[in-house]
BAMI-485741 format. One record per residue (C-alpha): x, y, z. Coordinates in steps of 0.2 Angstrom, whole numbers, plus 2048, in hexadecimal, padded with zeros to 3 digits. Each point is the difference from the previous one (the first is absolute). Example, Ala and Ser with C-alpha at 12.3 -4.5 7.8 and 13.67 -1.06 7.14 Angstrom:
<rs>
83E7EA827/8068117FD/
</rs>
This chain:
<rs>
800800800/8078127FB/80480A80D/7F58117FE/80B80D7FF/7F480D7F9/7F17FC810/80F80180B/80780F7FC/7EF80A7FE/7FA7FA811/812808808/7FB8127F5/7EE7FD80B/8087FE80D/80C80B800/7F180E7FB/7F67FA80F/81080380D/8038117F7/7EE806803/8027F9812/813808803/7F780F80A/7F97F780C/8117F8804/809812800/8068007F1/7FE80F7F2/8047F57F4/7EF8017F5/7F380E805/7F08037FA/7F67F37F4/7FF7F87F0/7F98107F7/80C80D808/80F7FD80D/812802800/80C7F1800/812803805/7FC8137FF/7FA7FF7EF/7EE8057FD/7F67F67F6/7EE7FF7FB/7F47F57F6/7FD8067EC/7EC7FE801/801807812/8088107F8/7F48007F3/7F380280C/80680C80B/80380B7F3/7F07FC7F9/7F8805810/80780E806/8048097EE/812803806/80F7F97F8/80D7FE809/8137FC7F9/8067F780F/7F57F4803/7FF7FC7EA/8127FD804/7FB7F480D/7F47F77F4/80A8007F0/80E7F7809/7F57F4805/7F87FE7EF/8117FE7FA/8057F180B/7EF7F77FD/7FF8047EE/8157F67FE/7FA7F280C/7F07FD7F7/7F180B805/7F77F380B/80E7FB809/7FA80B80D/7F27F4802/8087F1804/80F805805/7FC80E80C/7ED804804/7FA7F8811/7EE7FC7F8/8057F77F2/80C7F680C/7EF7FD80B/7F47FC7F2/80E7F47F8/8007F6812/7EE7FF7FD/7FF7FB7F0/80B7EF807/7F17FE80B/7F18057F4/8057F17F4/8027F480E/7ED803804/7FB8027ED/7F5810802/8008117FA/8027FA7ED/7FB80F7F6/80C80A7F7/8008117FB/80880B7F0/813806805/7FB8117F7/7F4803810/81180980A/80280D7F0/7EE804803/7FF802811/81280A7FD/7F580F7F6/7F07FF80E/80E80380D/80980D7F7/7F08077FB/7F9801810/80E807808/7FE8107F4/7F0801802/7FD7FF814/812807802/8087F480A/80B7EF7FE/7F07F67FC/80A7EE800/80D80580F/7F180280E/7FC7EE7FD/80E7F87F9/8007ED805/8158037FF/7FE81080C/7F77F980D/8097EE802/81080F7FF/7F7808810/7FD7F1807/8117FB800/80880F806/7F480380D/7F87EF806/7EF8087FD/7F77EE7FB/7EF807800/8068067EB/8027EF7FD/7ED7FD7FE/8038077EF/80D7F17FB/7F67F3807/7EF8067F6/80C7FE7EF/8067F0805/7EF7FB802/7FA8047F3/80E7FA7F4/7FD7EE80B/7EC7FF7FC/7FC80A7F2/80F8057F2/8137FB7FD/80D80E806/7F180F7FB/80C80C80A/8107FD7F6/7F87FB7EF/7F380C7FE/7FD81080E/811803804/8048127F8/8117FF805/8037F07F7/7F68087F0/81180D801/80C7F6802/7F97F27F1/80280F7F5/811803804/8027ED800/7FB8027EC/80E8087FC/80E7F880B/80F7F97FB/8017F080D/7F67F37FC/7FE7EC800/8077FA7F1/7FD7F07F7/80E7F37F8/7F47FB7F5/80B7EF7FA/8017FA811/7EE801806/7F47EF800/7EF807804/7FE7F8810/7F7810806/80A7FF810/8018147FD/7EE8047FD/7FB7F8811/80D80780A/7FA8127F9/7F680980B/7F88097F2/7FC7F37F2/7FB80E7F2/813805804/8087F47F7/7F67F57F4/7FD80E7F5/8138007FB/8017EF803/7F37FC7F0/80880E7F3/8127F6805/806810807/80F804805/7FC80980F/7F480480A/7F58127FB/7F480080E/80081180A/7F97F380D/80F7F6805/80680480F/8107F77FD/7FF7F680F/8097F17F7/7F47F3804/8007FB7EE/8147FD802/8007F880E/7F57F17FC/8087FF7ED/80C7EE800/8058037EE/806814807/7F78057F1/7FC812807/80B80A80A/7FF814803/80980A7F6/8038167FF/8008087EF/7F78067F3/7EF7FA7FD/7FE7F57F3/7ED8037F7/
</rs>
């Protein structure tokens, strides 16, 4: 059995986000703030679509804190777009552990479009002009497990536990696949990014090990059936699932130009 270098790794970035989130409360100013705006090592940092909405809300634009978000932008968009959500937000690392426990019960089978987060991307920045504040930020599934960490203020976890609910009885992932509009962002820049799983197409034998082992199936077979040489989707979150299971090593992760 192959050793799972690609799970392993990611769970060490979640972990290591976790304990950064949680390094005040051991005295430490290593990481202060949250996910949409803080400061790490001193250097300020802030979420591209909670910029957008911010400045959206309150009309002002204000160059330090674009600064903030297009260094941001800038990692995600080399690393792959939705690395940050499976590498680095604390919701998807939840609703992945729950997903482990959804198909070992069989429910919650229904499956929603993965074009649902760039929608809910244009309500949120829409409604962030229009009643002029950060719309998505008050209720932010990522800010409040943030919050709840940082201050072990349990009671915000309510909000975690109604999603993982819901994705147990009713629909597959629906946060991550389809609401979430900081994932609708990130796909876009995903698009575009030059690391990406990559296909050795001579040494593949269609078992399909890879297509089961992705957490998002419409990821991957699309560029699987048009024999691909990558894959296109904005949707990967490049957690190398897909690697790790391969025993022919016929995908591997690869940073440069995309190849159409």
């Amino acid at each position: 059995m192959r050793i799972r270098k690609w799970t392993i790794a990611r769970r060490g970035v979640q972990a290591g986000v976790l304990a950064l989130i949680a390094s005040p409360l051991f005295g430490m100013a290593i990481f202060r703030g949250n996910l949409s705006a803080g400061t790490l090592f001193g250097i300020n940092l802030a979420d591209p679509p909670a910029f957008l909405q911010a400045t959206l809300a309150s009309r002002v634009f204000v160059p330090s804190f674009l600064g903030a978000a297009a260094v941001v932008a800038a990692l995600y968009y080399v690393t792959g777009g939705r690395s940050f959500c499976g590498w680095v937000c604390p919701v998807y690392l939840v609703t992945e552990l729950g997903e482990k426990l959804r198909s070992k019960l069989g429910t919650g089978q229904r499956v929603f479009s993965l074009s649902g987060t760039r929608w809910s991307l244009g309500i949120t920045l829409a409604l962030s002009l229009l009643v002029g504040v950060p719309f998505f930020e008050i209720v932010s599934p990522i800010g409040v497990l943030t919050r709840a960490v940082m201050f072990k203020a349990w009671q915000p976890l309510l909000l975690i536990a109604a999603i993982m609910a819901v994705e147990l009885l009713f629909a597959r992932r629906i946060w991550c696949r389809s609401l979430c509009p900081v994932g609708g962002f990130y796909a876009m820049l995903g698009r575009y990014s030059p690391t990406r799983v990559r296909f050795v197409r001579e040494r593949c034998t269609n078992c399909g090990d890879c297509l089961v082992a992705c957490p998002v199936e419409e990821v991957l077979a699309p560029s699987l059936v048009a024999a691909a040489v990558q894959v296109s989707s904005g949707d990967c979150t490049r957690c190398g699932a897909c690697i790790d299971v391969c025993e022919a090593r016929a995908l591997h992760m690869q940073c440069g130009l995309p190849e159409q």
